[in-house]
N, C-alpha and C positions, 0 to 999 in steps of 0.2 A: 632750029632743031626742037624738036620736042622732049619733055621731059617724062621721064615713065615712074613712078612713085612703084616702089617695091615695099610692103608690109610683111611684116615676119607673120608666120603661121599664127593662127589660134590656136591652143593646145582643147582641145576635147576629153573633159570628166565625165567618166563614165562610172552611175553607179552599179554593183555588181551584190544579187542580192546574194549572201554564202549560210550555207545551213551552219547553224553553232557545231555540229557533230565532227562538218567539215574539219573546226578549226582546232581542236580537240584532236584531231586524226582517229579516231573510234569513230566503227560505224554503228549506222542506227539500229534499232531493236527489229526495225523489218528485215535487213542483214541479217539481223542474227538468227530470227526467226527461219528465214529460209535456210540457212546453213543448218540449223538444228534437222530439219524435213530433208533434207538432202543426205545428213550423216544418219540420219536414223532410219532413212531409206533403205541405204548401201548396209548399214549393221543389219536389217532387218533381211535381206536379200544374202548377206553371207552364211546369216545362220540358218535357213532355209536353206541354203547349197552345203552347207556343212552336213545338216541331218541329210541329204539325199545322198549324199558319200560315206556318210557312216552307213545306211542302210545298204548301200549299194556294197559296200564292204563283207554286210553282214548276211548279204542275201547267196550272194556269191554268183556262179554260172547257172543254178536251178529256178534263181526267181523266188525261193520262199525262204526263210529266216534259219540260220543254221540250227539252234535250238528245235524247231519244229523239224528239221529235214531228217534229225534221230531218233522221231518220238520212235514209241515201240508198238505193237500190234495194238489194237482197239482195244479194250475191255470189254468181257462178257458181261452181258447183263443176266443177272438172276432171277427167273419170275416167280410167282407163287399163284395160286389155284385161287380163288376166293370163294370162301366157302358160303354156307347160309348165315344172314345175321353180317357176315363180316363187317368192317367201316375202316375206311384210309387210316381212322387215327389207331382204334385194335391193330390194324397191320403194322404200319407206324410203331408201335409202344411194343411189338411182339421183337422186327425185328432191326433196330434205330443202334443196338449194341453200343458202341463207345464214344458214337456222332451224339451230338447236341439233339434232343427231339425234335426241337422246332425247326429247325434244319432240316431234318432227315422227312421229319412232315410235309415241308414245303415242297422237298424235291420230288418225294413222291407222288406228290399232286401235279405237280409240273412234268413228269415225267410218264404221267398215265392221264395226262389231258382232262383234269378237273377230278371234284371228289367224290363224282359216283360210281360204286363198280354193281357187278351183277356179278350170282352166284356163279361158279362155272369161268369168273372172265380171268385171264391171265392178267395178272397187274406186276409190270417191269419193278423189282426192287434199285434204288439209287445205290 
């Protein structure tokens, strides 16, 4: 008969390379990183759906802002003749009453489309 030689297994070490963070159980800063862009995403994405519901609260079924949907009739505007000689800043200092002048200077220019007038022309008071 013949004889059969049986050898017990060789065990096999394996090495296995492990991140330090692993061992630690915290993860790394690139984790965290992305968790930050992910939470700051979803915050950033709520408060933009927040302001669209407050608006949409505020708008109501008209589409425009409750505040503006009561204004009240326009304001008339008051004009004045301009006589010979006049000058925006004369008009201005004549009729600026209890407004700031410079103010009242500005808008008047702003409101008659720069600071030249002609005798005769109607110049819109602010």
């Amino acid at each position: 008969m013949s004889t059969i030689a049986v050898t017990a297994p060789i065990s096999v070490r394996r090495t296995v390379a492990v991140q330090p963070n692993r061992l630690s159980g915290r993860p790394s800063a690139a984790v965290y990183r992305r968790r930050r862009i992910v939470v700051g995403t979803i915050a950033a994405f709520l408060v933009v759906l927040a302001g669209l519901a407050v608006n949409e609260l505020l708008t109501g079924d008209g589409g425009v802002t409750a505040s503006a949907a009561v204004a009240g009739p326009a304001l008339e505007r008051t004009t004045v003749t301009a006589q010979p000689g006049d000058t925006m800043w004369g008009l201005a200092r004549a009729h600026h009453g209890d407004v700031n002048f410079d103010r009242y200077l500005d808008r008047l220019i702003a409101l008659n489309g720069g600071v030249s007038i002609q005798a005769g022309q109607a110049v819109l008071l602010p």
